[in-house]
N, C-alpha and C positions, 0 to 999 in steps of 0.2 A: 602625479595623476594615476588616478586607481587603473588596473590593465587587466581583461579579460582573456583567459583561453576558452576557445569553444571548441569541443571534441568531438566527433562523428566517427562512430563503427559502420561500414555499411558490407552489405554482401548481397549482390544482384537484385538491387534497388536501382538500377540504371534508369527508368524510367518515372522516377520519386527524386531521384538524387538531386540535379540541379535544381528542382524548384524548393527543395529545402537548402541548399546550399544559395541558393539567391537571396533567402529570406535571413541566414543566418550574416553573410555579410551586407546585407543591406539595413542592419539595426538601423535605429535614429546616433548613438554609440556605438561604433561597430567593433567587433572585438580586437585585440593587438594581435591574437595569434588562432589562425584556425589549427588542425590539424583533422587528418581524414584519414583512417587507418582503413584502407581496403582487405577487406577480412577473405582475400581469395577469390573474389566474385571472379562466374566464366562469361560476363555477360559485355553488356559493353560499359559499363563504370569505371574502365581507365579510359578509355576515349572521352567520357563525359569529367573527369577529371583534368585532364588537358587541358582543358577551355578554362580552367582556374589555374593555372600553371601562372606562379609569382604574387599569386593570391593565398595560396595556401599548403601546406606540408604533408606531403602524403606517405606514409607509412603502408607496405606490401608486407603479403605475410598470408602463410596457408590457414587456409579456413579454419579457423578453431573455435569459434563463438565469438559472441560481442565481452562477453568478461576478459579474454585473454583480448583482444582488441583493445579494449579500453585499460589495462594493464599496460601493453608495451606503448600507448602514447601518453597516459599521468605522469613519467617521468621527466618528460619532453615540454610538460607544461613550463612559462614560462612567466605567465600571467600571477596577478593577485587571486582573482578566481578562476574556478573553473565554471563550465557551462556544458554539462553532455546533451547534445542533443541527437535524436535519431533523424534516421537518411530516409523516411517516409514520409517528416510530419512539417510543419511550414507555422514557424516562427513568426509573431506578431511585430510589427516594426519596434515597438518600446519596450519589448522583454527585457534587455539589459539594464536599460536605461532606469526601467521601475525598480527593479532589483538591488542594482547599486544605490538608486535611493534608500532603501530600505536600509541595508547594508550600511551605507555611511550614515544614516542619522542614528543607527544601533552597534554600536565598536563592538560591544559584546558576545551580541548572536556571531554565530559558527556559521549561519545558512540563512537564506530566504526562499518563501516556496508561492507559487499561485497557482491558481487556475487556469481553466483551458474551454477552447469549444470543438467540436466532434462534427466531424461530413464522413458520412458511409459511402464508401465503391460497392456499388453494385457490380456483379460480374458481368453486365451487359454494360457499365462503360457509365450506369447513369449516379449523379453524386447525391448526396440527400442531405441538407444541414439539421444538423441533431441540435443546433445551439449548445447555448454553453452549458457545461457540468458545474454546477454546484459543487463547492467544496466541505465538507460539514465544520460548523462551528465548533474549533476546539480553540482554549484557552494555551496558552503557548508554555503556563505550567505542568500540564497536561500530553505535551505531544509525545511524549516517549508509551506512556499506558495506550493512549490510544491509536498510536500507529501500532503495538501488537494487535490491535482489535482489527485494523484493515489498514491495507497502503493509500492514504490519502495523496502523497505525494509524486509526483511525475518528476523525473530528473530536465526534461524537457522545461517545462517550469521550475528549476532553479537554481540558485547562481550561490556556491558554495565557496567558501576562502579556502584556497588552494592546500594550507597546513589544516586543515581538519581532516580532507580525505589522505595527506599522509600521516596524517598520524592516527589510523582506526584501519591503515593496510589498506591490501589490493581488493578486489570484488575476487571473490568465491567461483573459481569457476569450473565446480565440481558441479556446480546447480546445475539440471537442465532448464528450468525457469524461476524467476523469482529472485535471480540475480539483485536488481535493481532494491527490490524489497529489502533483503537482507543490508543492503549499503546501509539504506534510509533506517532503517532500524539500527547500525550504528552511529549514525550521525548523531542521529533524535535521542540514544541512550548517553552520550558522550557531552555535548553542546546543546547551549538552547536558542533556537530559532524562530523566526518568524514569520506569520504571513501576509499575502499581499493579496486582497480584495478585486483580485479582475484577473480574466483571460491573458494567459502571456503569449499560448501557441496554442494555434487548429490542430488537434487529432484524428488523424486520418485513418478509418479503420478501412482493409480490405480483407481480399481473401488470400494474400499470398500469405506461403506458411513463413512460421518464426522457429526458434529456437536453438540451440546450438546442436554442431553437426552429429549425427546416428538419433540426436530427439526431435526432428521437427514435428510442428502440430500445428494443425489448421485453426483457424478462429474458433470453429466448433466447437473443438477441445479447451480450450485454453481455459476457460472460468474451473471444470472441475479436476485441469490439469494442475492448474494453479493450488485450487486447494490442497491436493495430496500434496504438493511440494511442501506448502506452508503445513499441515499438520506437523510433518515431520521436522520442522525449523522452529517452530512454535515449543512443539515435547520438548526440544533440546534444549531453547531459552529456559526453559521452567528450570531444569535442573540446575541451570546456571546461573539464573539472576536469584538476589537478593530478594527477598519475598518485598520490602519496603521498596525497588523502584520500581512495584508496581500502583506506587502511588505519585503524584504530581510533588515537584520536584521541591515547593514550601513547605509536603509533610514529611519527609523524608529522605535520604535515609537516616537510617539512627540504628544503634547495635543493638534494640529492647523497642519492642512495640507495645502502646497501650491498645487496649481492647478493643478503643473504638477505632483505632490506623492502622491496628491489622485488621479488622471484620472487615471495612474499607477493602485495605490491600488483596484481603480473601476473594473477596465479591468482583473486584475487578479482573483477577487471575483467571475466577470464576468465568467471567464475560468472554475473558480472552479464550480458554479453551473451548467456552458452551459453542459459540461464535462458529468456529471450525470443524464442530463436531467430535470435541477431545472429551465425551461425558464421563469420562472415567477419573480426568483428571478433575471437573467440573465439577461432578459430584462431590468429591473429595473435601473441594475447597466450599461450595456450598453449605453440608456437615457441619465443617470447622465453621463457616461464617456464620452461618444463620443459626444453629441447634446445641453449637457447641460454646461458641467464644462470649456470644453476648444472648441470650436465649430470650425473647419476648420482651427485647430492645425496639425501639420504632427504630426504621433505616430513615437516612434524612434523604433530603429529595435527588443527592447524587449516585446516592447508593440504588434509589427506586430505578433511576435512568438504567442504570448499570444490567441490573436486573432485565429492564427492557431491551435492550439492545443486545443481551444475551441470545433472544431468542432472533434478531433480527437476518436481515439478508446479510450474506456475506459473498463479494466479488458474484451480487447477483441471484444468488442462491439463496435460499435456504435450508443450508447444510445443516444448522442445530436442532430447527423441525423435522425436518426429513429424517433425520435421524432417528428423533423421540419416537416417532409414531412408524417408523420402520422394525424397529427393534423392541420389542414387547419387554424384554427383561429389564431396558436402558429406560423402559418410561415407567414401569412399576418403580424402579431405584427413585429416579424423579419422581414421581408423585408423592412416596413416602416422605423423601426428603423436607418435600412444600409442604405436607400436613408436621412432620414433626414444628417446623418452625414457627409454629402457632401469629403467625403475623398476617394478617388480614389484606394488606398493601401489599403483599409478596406474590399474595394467591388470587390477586384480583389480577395485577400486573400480567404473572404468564397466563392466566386465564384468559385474561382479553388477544394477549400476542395469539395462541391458539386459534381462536374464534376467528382473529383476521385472519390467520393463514388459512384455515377451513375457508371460509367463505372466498377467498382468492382461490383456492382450489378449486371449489366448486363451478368459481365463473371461468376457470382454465382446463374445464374437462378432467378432473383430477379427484371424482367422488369417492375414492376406497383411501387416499390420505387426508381427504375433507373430514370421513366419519371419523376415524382416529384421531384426528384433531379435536374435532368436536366433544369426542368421547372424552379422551383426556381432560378436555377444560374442564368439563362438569364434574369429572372425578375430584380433582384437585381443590 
């Protein structure tokens, strides 16, 4: 019989803690082993730990973030998989349950992942159901490219075989955020996994702060907290990865690329830096893609996406517009870029991205990056 750990970091979540911790052992499959690593909390989350005493294993320890929390209990696992879930958010009764489906009908995958749905605390106490989040449709050839494009994944949502998180090491917990990211980005480059079409756990967004201890940040922060983390994790991947895994995993790797899997491989890297606001790298691979490697080649219709989603939101933002039309010398480079590439689908694609963002500017109060939007499109 397949055997689940489920792992909880918490740090003065005492008033979150048991009703995630009811949700966690009260699966329809309930897990073989909890463990609750109390990350120092001064609050009262050992008295509400008590009340589970012969239920579950709790692990003391001075606050030092949830990475070194979920560090000193991995070893302790005991289970086929593991299941991290956090000490705020409340588990759906069949989250294991669906999981391990997934899991046993696919010996092969490393991981399974789903979705979730979202209730906002208001600081007056009142809750707000967000429903559920959409997960975007990727292809599971695919998941390593574009989880660099964004973390689609929630560890809360999913149920991982216990020898893949030790064999890709401990979580990083040099990170002040993004911890979680960085995992899922090793998992996604190492094993290939799957998804599951439904809400596994409620997302509970509030306003108590996060992060590990001397960095906490309010929700405020976190979207453009997050991205400074990730540019800098992002730069570093480049240097490191293989230009071919930035393709899906049936074209590649291979020690020689043809023309058209690397223009491919180019234009996705591309995506990945534009994405974050990396135009320097962005550019670069642009050049190479479009002007250099295959010149007044038609892009087929994955490469048009790619292009598209370059300019899109990211963790909420639009870090890659913001950017363009912030920086005058970053959108002249771009613009040239789009005219040498003599491709008409290139320049229609950011053209139109543009356009949208101007006119969401303009219905968001945002007229002096609406015009440079606008401006740009027409240029281009």
């Amino acid at each position: 019989m397949t055997s689940v750990t489920a792992i909880i970091a918490t740090y003065n979540r005492a008033h979150y803690l048991a009703e995630a911790l009811d949700s966690v052992l009260g699966q329809t499959t309930p897990p073989a082993q909890v463990i609750v690593v109390n990350d120092g909390s001064t609050d009262q989350t050992a008295d509400v730990l008590r009340r589970y005493d012969g239920r579950i294993e709790v692990i003391g320890q001075e606050n030092g973030g949830k990475s070194r929390a979920l560090n000193r209990a991995m070893p302790r696992a005991r289970g086929e998989y593991v299941w991290i879930f956090d000490d705020d958010d409340i588990a759906l009764p069949q989250n294991i349950e669906g999981h391990l489906g997934v899991l046993d009908a696919h010996p092969l995958a490393g991981f399974v992942y789903s979705g979730f749905s979202m209730i906002r605390v208001r600081r007056n106490g009142r809750v707000e159901d967000k429903g559920r989040i959409r997960m975007p449709v990727v292809h599971e050839d695919e998941l390593f490219p574009r989880m660099l494009e964004e973390n689609f994944m929630q560890q809360q949502g999913m149920l991982v075989r216990t020898r893949c998180y030790r064999e890709v090491g401990p979580f990083d917990d040099g990170l002040d955020r993004g911890q979680d990211y960085e995992m899922n980005l090793r998992l996604t480059r190492r094993f290939p996994g799957k998804g599951l079409d439904a809400a596994s756990f409620v997302y509970r967004q509030h306003e108590g702060l996060r992060g590990r201890p001397g960095a906490r940040f309010a929700p405020t922060e976190r979207g453009r907290g997050w991205i400074t983390n990730n540019r800098e994790l992002l730069r570093r991947l480049r240097g490191e990865l293989e230009l071919a895994e930035y393709l899906p995993r049936s074209l590649g790797p291979a020690a020689e690329l043809d023309a058209s899997r690397r223009r491919r491989a180019l234009l996705q890297r591309a995506c990945v830096m534009a994405r974050c606001a990396l135009w320097e790298e962005a550019l670069a691979d642009l050049v190479d893609a479009l002007v250099e490697t295959t010149p007044g080649v038609p892009l087929d219709p994955a490469e048009l996406e790619m292009c598209r989603r370059a300019l899109g939101k990211y963790i909420q933002h639009y870090a890659a517009i913001d950017s363009l039309v912030d920086d005058r010398l970053v959108a002249s480079r771009f613009k040239g870029v789009v005219r040498q590439c003599r491709n008409d689908d290139v320049r229609r694609i950011f053209a139109g991205e543009l356009a949208r963002y101007a006119w969401e500017g303009l219905r968001r109060g945002r007229p002096v990056r609406a015009a440079r939007a606008f401006a740009l499109a027409r240029q281009i």
